[in-house]
C-alpha positions as CSV (number, residue, x, y, z in Angstrom):
1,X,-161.5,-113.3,-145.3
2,X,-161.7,-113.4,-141.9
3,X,-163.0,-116.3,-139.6
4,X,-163.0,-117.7,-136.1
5,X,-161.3,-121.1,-135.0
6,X,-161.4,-122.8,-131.6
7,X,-158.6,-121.6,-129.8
8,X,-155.9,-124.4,-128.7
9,X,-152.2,-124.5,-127.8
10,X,-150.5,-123.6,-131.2
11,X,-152.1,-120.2,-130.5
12,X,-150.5,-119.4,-127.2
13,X,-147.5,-118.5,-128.1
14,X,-148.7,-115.3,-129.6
15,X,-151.5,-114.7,-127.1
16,X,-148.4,-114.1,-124.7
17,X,-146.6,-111.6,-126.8
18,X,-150.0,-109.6,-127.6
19,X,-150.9,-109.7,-123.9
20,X,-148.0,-108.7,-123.0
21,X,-147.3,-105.7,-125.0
22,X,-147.7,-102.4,-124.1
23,X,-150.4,-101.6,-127.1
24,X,-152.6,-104.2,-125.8
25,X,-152.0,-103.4,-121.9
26,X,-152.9,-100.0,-122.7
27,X,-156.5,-100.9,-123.4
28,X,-156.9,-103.9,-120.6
29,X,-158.4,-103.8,-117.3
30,X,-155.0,-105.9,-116.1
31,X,-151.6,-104.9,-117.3
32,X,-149.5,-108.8,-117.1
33,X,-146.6,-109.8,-118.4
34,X,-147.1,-113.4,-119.5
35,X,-145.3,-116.3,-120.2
36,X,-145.7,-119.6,-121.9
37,X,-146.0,-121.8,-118.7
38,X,-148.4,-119.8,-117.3
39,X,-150.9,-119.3,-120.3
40,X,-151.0,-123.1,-121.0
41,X,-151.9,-123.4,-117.3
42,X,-154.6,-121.3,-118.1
43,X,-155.5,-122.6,-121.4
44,X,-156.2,-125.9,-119.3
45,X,-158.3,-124.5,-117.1
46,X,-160.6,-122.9,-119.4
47,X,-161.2,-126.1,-121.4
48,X,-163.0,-126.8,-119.1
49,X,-165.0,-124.1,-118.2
50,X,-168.3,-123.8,-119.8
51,X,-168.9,-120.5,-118.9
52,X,-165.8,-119.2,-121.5
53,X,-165.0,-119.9,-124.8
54,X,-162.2,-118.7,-126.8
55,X,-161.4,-118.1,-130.3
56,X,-158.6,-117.5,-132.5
57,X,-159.1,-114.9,-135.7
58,X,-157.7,-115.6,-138.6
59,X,-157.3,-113.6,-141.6
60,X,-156.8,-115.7,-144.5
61,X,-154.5,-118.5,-143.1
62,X,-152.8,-115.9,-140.9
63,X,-153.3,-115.9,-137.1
64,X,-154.1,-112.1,-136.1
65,X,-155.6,-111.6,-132.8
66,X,-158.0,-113.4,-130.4
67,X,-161.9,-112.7,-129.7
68,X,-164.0,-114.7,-126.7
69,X,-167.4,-115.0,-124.8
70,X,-166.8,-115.1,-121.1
71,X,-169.3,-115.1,-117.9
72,X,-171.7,-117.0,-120.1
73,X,-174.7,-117.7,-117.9
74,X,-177.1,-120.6,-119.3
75,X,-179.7,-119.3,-116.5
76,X,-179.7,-115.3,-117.4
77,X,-179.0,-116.2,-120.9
78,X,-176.1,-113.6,-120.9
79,X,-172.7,-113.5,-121.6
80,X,-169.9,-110.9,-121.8
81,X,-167.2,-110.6,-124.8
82,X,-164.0,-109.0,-125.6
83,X,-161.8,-109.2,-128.4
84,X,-158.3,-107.5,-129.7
85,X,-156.5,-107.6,-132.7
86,X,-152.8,-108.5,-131.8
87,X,-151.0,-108.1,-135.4
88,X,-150.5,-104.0,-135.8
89,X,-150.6,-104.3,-139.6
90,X,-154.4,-105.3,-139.2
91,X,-155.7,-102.6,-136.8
92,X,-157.2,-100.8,-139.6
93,X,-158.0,-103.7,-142.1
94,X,-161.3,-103.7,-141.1
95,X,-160.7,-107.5,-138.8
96,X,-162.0,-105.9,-135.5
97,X,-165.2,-105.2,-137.5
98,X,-165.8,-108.4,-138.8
99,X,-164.5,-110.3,-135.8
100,X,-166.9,-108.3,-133.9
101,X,-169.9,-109.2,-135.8
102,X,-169.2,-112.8,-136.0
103,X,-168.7,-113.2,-132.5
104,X,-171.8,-111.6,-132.1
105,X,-173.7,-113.9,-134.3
106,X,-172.0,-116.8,-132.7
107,X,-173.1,-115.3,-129.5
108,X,-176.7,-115.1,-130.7
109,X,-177.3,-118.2,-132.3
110,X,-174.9,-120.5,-130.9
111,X,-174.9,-119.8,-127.3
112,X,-178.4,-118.3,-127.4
113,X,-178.0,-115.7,-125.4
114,X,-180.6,-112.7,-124.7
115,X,-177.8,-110.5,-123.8
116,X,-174.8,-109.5,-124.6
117,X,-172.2,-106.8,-122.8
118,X,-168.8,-105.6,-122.4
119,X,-166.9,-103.0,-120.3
120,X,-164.7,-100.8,-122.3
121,X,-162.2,-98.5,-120.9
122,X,-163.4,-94.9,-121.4
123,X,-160.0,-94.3,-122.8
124,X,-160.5,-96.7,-125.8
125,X,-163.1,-94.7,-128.0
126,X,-162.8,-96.1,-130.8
127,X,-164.1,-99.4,-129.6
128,X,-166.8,-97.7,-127.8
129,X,-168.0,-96.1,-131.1
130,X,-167.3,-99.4,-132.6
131,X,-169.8,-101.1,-130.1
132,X,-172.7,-98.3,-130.4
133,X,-172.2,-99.1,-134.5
134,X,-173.5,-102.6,-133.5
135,X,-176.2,-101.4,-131.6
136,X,-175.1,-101.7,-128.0
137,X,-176.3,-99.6,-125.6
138,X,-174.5,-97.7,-123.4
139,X,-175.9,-98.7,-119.7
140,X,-173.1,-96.9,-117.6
141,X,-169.9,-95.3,-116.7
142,X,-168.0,-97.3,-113.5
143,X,-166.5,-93.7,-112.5
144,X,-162.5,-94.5,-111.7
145,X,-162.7,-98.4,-111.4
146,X,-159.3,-99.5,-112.6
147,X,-156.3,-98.4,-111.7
148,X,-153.2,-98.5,-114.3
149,X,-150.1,-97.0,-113.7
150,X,-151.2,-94.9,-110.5
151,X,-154.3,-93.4,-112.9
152,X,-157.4,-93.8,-112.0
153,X,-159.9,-94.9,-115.3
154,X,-163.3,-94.9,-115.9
155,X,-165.0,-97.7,-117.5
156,X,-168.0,-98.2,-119.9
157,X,-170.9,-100.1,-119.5
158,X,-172.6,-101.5,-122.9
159,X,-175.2,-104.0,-124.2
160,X,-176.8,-105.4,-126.9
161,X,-179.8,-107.7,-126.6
162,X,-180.8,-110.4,-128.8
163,X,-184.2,-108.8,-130.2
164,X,-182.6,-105.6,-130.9
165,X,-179.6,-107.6,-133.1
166,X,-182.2,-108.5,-135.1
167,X,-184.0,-105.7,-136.1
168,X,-180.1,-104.4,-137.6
169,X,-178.1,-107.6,-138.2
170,X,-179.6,-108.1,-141.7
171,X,-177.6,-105.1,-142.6
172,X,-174.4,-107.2,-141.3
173,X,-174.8,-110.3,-143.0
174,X,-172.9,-109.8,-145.9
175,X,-169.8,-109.2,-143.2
176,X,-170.9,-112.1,-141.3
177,X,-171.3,-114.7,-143.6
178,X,-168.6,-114.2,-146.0
């Protein structure tokens, strides 16, 4: 069973090793190496920041990687979202998935937004495909836009608006509301 908690402080800890490791670098538009000071002075800042909100997936009663809305805009009723699963033993369990599709309800019906996007890099197709499963769209390709160890990337563009989530979410629900 998977579900979503608020994050808070007891989850930092591991947010700093995930971030920091090379598997999760690999995929992010920053590569940082973190430490404990410095992500609860961040943690403090976004609580009160009511254009992010962060959560903490947990599978069963185990902590396993963190999922968020960010650039939430109550005027264009948009937001963006990203999410990683930081324990290796659940990259295939099927948490990304579900995680995924929660957050995307949440984003829906909760925050009410009309659209919802992400930036992927073109590198990470598996999360692409992942994204397109869901029905987002992809909009563009940012051609060489992040640089990571001298290498220039490329970086994917996809949506998902609200009335086109509803036309396949029924499919989902069983994931969603289990």
């Amino acid at each position: 069973m998977i579900s979503l908690k608020d994050l808070n402080e007891i989850h930092l800890e591991k947010m700093v090793e995930w971030r920091s490791s090379e598997r999760i670098n690999k995929v992010s538009y920053t590569d940082v190496i973190l430490n404990i000071e410095d992500q609860k002075k961040w943690f403090k800042s976004i609580q009160k920041d009511e254009t992010k909100k962060y959560y903490a997936i947990y599978y069963k009663n185990k902590h396993i990687g963190i999922c968020y809305l960010t650039d939430i805009s109550f005027k264009n009723s948009s937001c963006s979202f990203g999410i990683y699963i930081g324990e290796e033993n659940y990259l295939i369990s099927g948490a990304g998935f579900i995680s995924e599709l929660k957050l995307i309800h949440i984003a829906f019906t909760e925050f009410k937004v009309n659209r919802l996007h992400c930036e992927v890099l073109d590198s990470n197709k598996n999360v692409v495909h992942l994204h397109k499963k869901f029905g987002f769209v992809q909009e563009g390709v940012l051609r060489d836009c992040i640089q990571k160890n001298n290498q220039f990337h490329n970086v994917v563009i996809l949506s998902l608006l609200k009335k086109d989530w509803e036309l396949i979410s029924p499919r989902f629900d069983k994931y969603i509301f289990k």
